[in-house]
N, CA, C and O of each residue as an XYZ file, in Angstrom:
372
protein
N       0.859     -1.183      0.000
C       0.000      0.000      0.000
C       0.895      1.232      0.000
O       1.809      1.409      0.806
N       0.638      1.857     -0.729
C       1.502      3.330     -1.007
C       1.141      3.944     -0.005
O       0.194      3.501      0.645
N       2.028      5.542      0.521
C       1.750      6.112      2.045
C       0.818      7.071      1.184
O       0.320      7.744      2.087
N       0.369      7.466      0.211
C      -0.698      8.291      0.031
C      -2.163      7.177      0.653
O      -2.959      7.519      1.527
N      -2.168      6.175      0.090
C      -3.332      5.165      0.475
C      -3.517      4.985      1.656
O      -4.677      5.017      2.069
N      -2.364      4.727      2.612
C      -2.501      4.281      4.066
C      -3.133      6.002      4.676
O      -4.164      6.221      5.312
N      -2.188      6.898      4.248
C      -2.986      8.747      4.578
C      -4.497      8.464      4.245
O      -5.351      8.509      5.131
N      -4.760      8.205      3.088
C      -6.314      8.251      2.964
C      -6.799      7.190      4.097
O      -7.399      7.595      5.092
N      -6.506      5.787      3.894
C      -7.435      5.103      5.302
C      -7.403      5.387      6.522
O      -8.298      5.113      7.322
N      -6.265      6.019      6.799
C      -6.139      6.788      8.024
C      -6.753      7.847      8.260
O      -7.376      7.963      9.316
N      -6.718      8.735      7.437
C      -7.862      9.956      7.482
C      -9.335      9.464      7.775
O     -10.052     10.038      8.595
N      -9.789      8.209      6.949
C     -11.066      8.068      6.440
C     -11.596      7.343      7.710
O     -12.817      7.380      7.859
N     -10.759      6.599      8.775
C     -10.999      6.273      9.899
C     -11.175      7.130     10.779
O     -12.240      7.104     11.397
N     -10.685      7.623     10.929
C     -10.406      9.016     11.980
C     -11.878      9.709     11.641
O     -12.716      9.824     12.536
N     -12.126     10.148     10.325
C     -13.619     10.980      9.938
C     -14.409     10.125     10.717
O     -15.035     10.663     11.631
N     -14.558      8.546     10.518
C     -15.405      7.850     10.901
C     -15.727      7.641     12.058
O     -16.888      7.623     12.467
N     -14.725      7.458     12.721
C     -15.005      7.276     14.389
C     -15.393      8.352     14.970
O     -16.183      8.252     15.909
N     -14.917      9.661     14.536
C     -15.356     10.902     15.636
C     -17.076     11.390     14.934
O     -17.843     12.245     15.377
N     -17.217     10.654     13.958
C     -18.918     10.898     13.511
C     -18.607     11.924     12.567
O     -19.627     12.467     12.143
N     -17.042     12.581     11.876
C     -17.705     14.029     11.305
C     -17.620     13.622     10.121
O     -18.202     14.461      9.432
N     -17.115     12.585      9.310
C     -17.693     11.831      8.252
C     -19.200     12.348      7.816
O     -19.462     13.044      6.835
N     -20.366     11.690      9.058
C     -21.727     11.749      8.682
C     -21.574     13.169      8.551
O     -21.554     13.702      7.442
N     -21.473     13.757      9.530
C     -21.033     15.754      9.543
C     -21.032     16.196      7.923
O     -21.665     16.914      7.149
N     -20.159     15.496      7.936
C     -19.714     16.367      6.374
C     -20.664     16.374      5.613
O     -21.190     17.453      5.337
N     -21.163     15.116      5.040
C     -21.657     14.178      4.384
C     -23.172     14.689      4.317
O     -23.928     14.617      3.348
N     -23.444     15.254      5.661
C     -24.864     16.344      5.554
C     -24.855     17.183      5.507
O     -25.937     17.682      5.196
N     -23.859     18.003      5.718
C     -22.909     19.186      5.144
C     -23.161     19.558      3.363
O     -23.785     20.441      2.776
N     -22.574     18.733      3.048
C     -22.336     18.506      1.766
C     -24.095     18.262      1.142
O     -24.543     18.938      0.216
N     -24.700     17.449      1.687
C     -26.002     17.178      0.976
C     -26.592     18.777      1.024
O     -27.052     19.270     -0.007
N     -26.558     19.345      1.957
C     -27.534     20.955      2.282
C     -26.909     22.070      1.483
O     -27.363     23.168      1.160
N     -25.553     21.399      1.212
C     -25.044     23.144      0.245
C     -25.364     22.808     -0.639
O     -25.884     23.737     -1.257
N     -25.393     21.133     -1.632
C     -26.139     21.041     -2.753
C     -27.108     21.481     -3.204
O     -27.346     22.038     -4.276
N     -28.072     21.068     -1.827
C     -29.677     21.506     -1.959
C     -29.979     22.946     -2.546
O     -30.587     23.389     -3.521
N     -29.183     23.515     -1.368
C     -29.119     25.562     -0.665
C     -28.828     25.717     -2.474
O     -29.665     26.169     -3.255
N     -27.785     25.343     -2.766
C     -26.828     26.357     -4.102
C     -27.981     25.599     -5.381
O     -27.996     26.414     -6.304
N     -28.726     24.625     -5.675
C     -29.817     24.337     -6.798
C     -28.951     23.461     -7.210
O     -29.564     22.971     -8.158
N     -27.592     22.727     -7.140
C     -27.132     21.883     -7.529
C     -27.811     20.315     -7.937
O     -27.374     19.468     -8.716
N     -28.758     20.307     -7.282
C     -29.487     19.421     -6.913
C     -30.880     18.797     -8.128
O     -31.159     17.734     -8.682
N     -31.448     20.219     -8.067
C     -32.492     20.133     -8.847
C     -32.205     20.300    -10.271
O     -32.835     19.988    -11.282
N     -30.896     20.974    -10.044
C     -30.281     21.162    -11.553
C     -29.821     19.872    -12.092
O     -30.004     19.750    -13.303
N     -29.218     18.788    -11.434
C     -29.075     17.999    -11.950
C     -30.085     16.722    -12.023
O     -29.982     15.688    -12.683
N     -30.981     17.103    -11.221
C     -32.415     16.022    -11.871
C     -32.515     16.477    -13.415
O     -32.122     15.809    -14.371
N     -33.074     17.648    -13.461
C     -33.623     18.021    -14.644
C     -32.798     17.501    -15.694
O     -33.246     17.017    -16.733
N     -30.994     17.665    -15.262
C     -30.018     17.189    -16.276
C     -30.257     15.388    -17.054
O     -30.208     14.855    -18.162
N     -30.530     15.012    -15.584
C     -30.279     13.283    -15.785
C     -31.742     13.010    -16.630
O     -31.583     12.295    -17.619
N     -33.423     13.565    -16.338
C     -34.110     13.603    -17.014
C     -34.365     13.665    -18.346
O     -35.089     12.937    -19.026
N     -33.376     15.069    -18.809
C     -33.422     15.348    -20.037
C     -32.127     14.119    -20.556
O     -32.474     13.023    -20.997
N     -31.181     14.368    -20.468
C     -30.504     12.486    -20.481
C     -31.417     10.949    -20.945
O     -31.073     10.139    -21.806
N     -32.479     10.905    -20.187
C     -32.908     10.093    -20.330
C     -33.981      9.312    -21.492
O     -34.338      8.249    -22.002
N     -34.219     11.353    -21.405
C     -35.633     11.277    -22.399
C     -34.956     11.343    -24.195
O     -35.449     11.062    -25.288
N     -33.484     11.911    -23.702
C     -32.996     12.266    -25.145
C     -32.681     10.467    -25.654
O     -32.300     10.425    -26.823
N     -32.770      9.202    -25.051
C     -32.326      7.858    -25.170
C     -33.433      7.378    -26.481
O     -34.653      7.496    -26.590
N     -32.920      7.092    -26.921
C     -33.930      6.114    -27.620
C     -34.226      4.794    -27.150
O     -35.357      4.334    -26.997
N     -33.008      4.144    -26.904
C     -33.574      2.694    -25.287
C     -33.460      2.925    -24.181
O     -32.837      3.814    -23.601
N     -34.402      1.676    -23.637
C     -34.107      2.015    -22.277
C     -32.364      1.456    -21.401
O     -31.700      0.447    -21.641
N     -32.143      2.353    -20.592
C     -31.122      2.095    -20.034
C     -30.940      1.988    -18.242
O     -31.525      2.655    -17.388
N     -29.985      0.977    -18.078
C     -29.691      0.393    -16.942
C     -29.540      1.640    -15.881
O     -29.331      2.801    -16.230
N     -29.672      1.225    -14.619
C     -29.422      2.749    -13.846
C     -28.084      2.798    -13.977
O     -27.695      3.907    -14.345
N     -26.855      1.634    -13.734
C     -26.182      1.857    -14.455
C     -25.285      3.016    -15.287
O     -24.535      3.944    -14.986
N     -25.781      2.442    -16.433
C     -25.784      3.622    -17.645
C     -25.858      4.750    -17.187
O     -24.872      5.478    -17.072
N     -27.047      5.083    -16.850
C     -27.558      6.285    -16.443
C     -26.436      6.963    -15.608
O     -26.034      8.067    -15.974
N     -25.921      6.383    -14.532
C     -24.768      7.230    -13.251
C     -23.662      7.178    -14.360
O     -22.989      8.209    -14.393
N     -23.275      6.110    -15.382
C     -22.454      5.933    -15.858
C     -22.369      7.678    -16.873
O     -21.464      8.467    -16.602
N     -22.996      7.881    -17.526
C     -23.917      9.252    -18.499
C     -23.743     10.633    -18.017
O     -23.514     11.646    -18.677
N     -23.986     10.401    -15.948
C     -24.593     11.428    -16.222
C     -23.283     12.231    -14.611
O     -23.321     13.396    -14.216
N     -22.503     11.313    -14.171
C     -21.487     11.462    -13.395
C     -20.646     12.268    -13.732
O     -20.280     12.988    -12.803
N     -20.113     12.481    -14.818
C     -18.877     13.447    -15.084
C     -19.619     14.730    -14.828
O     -19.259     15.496    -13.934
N     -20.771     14.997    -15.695
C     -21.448     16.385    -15.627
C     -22.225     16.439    -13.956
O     -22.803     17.480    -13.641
N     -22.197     15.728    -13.357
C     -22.448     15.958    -11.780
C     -21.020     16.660    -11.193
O     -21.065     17.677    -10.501
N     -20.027     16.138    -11.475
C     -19.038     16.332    -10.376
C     -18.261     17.782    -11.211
O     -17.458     18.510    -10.629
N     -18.557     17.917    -12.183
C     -18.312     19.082    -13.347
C     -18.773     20.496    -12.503
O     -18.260     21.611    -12.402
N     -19.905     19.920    -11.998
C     -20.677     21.179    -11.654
C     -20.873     21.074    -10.316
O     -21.645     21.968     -9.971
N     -20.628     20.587     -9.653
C     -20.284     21.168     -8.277
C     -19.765     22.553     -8.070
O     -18.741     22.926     -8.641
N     -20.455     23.332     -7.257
C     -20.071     25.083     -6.998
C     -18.621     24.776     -6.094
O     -18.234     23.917     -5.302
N     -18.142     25.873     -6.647
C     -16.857     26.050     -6.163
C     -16.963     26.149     -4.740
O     -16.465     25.451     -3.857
N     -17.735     27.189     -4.685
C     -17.871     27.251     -3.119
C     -18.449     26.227     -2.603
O     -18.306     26.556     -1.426
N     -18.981     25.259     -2.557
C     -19.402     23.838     -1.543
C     -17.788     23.376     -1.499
O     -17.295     23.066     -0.415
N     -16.949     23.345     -2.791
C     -15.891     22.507     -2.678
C     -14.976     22.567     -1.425
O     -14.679     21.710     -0.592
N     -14.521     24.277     -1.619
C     -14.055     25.115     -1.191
C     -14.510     25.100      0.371
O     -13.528     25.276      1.093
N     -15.721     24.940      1.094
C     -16.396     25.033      2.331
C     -15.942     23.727      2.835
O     -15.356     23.670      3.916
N     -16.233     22.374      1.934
C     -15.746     21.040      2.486
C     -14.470     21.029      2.883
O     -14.167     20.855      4.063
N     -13.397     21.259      1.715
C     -12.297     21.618      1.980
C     -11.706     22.244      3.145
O     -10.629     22.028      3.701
N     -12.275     22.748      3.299
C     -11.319     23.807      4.405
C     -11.943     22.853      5.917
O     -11.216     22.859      6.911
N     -13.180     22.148      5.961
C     -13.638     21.280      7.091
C     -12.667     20.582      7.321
O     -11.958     20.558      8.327
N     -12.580     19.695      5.923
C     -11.492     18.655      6.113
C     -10.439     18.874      6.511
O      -9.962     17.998      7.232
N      -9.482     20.284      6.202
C      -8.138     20.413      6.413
C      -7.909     20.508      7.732
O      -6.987     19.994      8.366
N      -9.355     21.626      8.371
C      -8.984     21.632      9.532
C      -9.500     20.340     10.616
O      -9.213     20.457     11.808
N     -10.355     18.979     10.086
C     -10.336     17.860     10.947
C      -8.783     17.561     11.131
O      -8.251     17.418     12.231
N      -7.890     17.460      9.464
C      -6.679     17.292      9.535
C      -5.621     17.286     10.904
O      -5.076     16.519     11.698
N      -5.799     19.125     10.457
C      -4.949     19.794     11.292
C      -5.121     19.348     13.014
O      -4.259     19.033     13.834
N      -6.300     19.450     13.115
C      -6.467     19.265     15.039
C      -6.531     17.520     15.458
O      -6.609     16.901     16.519
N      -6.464     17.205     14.238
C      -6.103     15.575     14.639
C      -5.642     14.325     14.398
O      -5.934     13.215     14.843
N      -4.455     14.938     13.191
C      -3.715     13.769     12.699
C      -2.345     14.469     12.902
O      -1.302     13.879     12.621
């Protein structure tokens, strides 16, 4: 295991046990909501769907419609998570 990998499971434990994992994680769901990220990308995956001529696996569908999800994430949610994380970092690894 490379020391970037063992940093990530180590981090990803640490989120987990002190609960701010879930923290984030609803964090993250409410700035989606707050900023329209959300509804913007229903409408996206919709129109996606309807533009198909077959039907497709859900699959497919995350497969389709994932790049343009993570494309459009607001800077600022990134930017807000970010700085959570650095400072779980900082006060406890």
């Amino acid at each position: 295991m490379s020391s970037n990998n063992h940093l990530r499971s180590n981090l990803h434990r640490e989120l987990v046990a002190s609960g701010k994992r879930d923290q984030l994680v609803e964090l993250l769901k409410s700035r989606l909501i707050e900023s329209g990220w959300r509804d913007d990308l229903k409408a996206y995956t919709k129109e996606r769907i309807n533009s198909k001529d077959s039907a497709q696996s859900v699959d497919e569908i995350i497969k389709d419609v994932s790049p343009h999800a993570r494309a459009t994430v607001p800077d600022k949610v990134k930017t807000e998570l970010l700085a959570q994380i650095s400072a779980f970092v900082e006060d406890n690894m």
